[in-house]
C-alpha positions in Angstrom: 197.0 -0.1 175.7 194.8 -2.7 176.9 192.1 -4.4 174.5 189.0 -3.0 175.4 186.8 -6.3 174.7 187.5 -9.1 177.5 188.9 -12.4 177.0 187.7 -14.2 179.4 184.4 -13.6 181.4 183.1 -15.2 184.5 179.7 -14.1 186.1 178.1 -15.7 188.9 179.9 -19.3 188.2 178.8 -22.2 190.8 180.0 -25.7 190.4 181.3 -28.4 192.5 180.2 -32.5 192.7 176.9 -33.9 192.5 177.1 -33.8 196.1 178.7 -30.1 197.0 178.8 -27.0 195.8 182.3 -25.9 195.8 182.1 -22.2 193.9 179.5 -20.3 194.9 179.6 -17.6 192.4 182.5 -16.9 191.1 183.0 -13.6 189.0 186.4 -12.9 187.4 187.1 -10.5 184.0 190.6 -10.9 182.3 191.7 -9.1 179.4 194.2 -10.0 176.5 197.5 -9.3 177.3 196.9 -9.3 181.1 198.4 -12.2 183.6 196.0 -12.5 186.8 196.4 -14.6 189.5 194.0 -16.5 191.9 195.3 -17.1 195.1 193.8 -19.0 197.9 194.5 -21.8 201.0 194.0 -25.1 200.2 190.2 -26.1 199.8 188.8 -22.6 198.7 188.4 -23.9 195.2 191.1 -22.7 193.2 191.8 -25.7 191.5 187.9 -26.7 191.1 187.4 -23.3 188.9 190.4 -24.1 186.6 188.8 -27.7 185.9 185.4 -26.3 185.5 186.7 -24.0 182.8 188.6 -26.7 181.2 185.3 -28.7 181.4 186.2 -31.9 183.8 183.3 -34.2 183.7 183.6 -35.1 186.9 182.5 -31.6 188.1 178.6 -29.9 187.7 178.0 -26.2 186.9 174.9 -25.3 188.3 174.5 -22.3 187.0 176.5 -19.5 185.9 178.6 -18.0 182.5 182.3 -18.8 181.6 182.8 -16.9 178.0 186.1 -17.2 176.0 185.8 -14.1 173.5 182.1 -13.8 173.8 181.4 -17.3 173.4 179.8 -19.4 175.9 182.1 -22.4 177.1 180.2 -24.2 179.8 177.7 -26.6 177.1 181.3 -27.6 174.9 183.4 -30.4 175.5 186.5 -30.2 176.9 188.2 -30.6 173.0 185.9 -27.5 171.5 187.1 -25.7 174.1 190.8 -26.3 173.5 190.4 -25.6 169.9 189.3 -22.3 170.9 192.2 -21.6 172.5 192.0 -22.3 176.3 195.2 -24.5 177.4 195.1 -25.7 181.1 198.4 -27.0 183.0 197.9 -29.5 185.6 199.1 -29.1 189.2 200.4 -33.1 189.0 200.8 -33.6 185.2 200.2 -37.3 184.3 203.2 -39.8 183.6 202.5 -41.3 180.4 205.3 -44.5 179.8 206.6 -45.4 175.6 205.1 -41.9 174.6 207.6 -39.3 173.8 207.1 -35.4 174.4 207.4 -34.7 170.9 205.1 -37.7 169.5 202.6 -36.3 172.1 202.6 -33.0 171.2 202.3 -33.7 167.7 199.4 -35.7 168.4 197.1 -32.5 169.9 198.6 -30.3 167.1 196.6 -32.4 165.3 193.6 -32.4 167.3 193.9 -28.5 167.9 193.9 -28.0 163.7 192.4 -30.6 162.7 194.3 -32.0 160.2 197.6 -33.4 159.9 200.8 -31.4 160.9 203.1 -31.6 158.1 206.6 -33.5 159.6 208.9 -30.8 159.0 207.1 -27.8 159.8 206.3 -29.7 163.2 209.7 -30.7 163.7 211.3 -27.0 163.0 209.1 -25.1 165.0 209.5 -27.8 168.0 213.4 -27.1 167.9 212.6 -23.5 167.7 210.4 -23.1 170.8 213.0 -25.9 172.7 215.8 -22.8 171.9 213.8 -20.2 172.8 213.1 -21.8 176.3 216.6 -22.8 176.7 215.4 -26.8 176.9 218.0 -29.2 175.4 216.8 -31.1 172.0 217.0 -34.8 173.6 214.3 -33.1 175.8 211.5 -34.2 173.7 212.5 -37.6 173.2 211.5 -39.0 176.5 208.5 -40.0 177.7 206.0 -38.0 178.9 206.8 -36.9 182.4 207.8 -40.4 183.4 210.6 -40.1 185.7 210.6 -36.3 185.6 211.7 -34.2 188.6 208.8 -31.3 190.0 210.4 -28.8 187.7 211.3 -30.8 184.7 207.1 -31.4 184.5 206.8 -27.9 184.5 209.0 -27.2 182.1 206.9 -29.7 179.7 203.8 -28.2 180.2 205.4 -24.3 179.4 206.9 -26.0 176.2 203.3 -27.6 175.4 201.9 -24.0 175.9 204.5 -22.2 174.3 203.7 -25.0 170.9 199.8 -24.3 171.1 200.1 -21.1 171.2 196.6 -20.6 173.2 194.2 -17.8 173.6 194.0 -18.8 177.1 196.5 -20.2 179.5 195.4 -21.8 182.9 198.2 -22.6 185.1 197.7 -24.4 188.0 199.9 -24.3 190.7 203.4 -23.9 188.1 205.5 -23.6 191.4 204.2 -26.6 193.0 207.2 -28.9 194.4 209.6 -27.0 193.0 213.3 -25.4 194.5 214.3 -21.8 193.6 216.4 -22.5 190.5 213.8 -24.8 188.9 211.1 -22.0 189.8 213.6 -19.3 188.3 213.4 -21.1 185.2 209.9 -21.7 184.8 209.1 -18.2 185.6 211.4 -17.2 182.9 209.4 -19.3 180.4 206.3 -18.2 181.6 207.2 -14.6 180.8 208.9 -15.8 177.7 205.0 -16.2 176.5 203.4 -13.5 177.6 201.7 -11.7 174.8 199.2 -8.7 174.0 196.8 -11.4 172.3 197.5 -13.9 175.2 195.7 -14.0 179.0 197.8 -16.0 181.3 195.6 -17.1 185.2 198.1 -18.3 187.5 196.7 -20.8 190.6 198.8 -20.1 193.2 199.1 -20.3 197.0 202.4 -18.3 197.5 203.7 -15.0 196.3 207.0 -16.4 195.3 206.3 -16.8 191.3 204.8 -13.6 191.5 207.7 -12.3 192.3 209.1 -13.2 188.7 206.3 -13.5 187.2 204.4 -10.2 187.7 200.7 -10.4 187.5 198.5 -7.5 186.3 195.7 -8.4 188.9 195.5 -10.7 192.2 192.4 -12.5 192.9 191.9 -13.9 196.7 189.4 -16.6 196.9 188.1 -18.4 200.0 185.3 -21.1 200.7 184.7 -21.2 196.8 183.9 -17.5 196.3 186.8 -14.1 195.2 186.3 -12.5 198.2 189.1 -9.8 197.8 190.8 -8.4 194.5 194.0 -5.6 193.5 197.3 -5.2 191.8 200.3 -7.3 192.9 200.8 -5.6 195.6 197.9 -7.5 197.0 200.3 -10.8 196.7 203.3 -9.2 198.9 200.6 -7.9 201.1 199.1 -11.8 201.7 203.0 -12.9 202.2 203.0 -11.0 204.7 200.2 -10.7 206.4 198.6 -14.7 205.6 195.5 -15.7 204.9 193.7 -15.3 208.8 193.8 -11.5 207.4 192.0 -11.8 204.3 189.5 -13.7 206.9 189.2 -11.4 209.4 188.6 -8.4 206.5 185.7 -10.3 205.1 184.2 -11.0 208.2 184.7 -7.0 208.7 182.9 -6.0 205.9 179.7 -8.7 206.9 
């Protein structure tokens, strides 16, 4: 039974660069437990909303709510926010040369508690999450994405997620660049983490994830606004059909 109070609530949300507007209010409710995904062409502003929530300061809000359990997001800085439990994965995760996986992660366990990780406890539940997503020990002992393949970056970030544990988990574009066996796997993972007290948004401009991973709701959005919503039947429907038909039903309704 779903959780009657929302996790994450978006009203009226606009934001872009000092110079454009890129959303132009943006309204989205997701609930624990639920996976939703945003789909969209390139350049409606998929990836701009993700950053906004994650607070990039290279992006305005203008005006607008974003709330993460009833509390207001858009004034805190992009750490407060992760301490509350929202976890973004980049589309193009950064390479990061002489810093391993595990030293890195160990690094924002600390941020995210504030205090020191004790060595063992760190160590033992790392090994445990690498069995659980089926990643091989010596995984963690290279450095961070440097020389990683498409899939291999994903599989990072899913073992960063599945460590942190958030509230909250943004995933931008997770099967970006990658073949069908690499996207197999990370789909696995991704489902390995769904959880009653966990919301999952998937950025996404294909329905192939969704085949694997199956989301609870579909969000469509175009020239920076969510112009169409359903179930995922919406995503088979938008395989099918493209993009030039979600147009050509908005500009039916106008």
């Amino acid at each position: 039974m779903r959780n009657n109070e929302p996790m994450l609530v978006i009203e009226d949300l606009r934001a872009g660069t000092e110079e454009v507007e890129i959303l132009h209010g943006v309204s989205l409710t997701l609930y624990p437990g639920e996976v939703h995904a945003l789909m969209g062409p390139n350049g409606s502003g998929k990836s701009t909303l993700a950053r906004a929530l994650a607070g990039d300061p290279s992006l305005v809000v203008f005006s607008g709510s974003a709330k993460l359990n009833g509390q207001e997001i858009l004034e805190l800085s992009p750490d407060e926010r992760a301490r509350m439990g929202l976890f973004l994965a980049f589309q193009y995760p950064p390479e990061i040369s002489g810093v391993t996986i595990a030293n890195f992660i160990r690094t924002a366990m600390n941020e995210l508690r504030g205090e020191e990780v004790p060595v063992i406890e760190y160590y033992a539940n790392l090994q445990e999450t690498l069995r659980k997503l089926k990643l091989p020990e010596d995984f963690v002992l290279r450095s961070l994405h440097e020389g990683f393949s498409g899939g291999e970056k994903k599989r990072s970030e899913t073992l960063q997620m599945a460590v942190f544990q958030p509230k909250l988990a943004i995933l931008d574009e997770p099967d970006s660049g990658l073949d069908i066996d690499a996207l197999k796997i990370v789909a696995d993972n991704i489902n390995e983490l769904r959880s009653p007290q966990r919301g999952i948004l998937i950025i996404t401009h294909y329905q192939r994830i969704l085949s694997y991973v199956v989301p609870d709701k579909v969000h469509v959005m175009l020239d920076g606004k969510i112009v169409m919503q359903g179930g995922a039947e919406l995503a088979r429907e938008l395989e099918e059909k493209g993009y030039e038909w979600v147009k050509s039903e908005v500009e039916a309704r106008r």
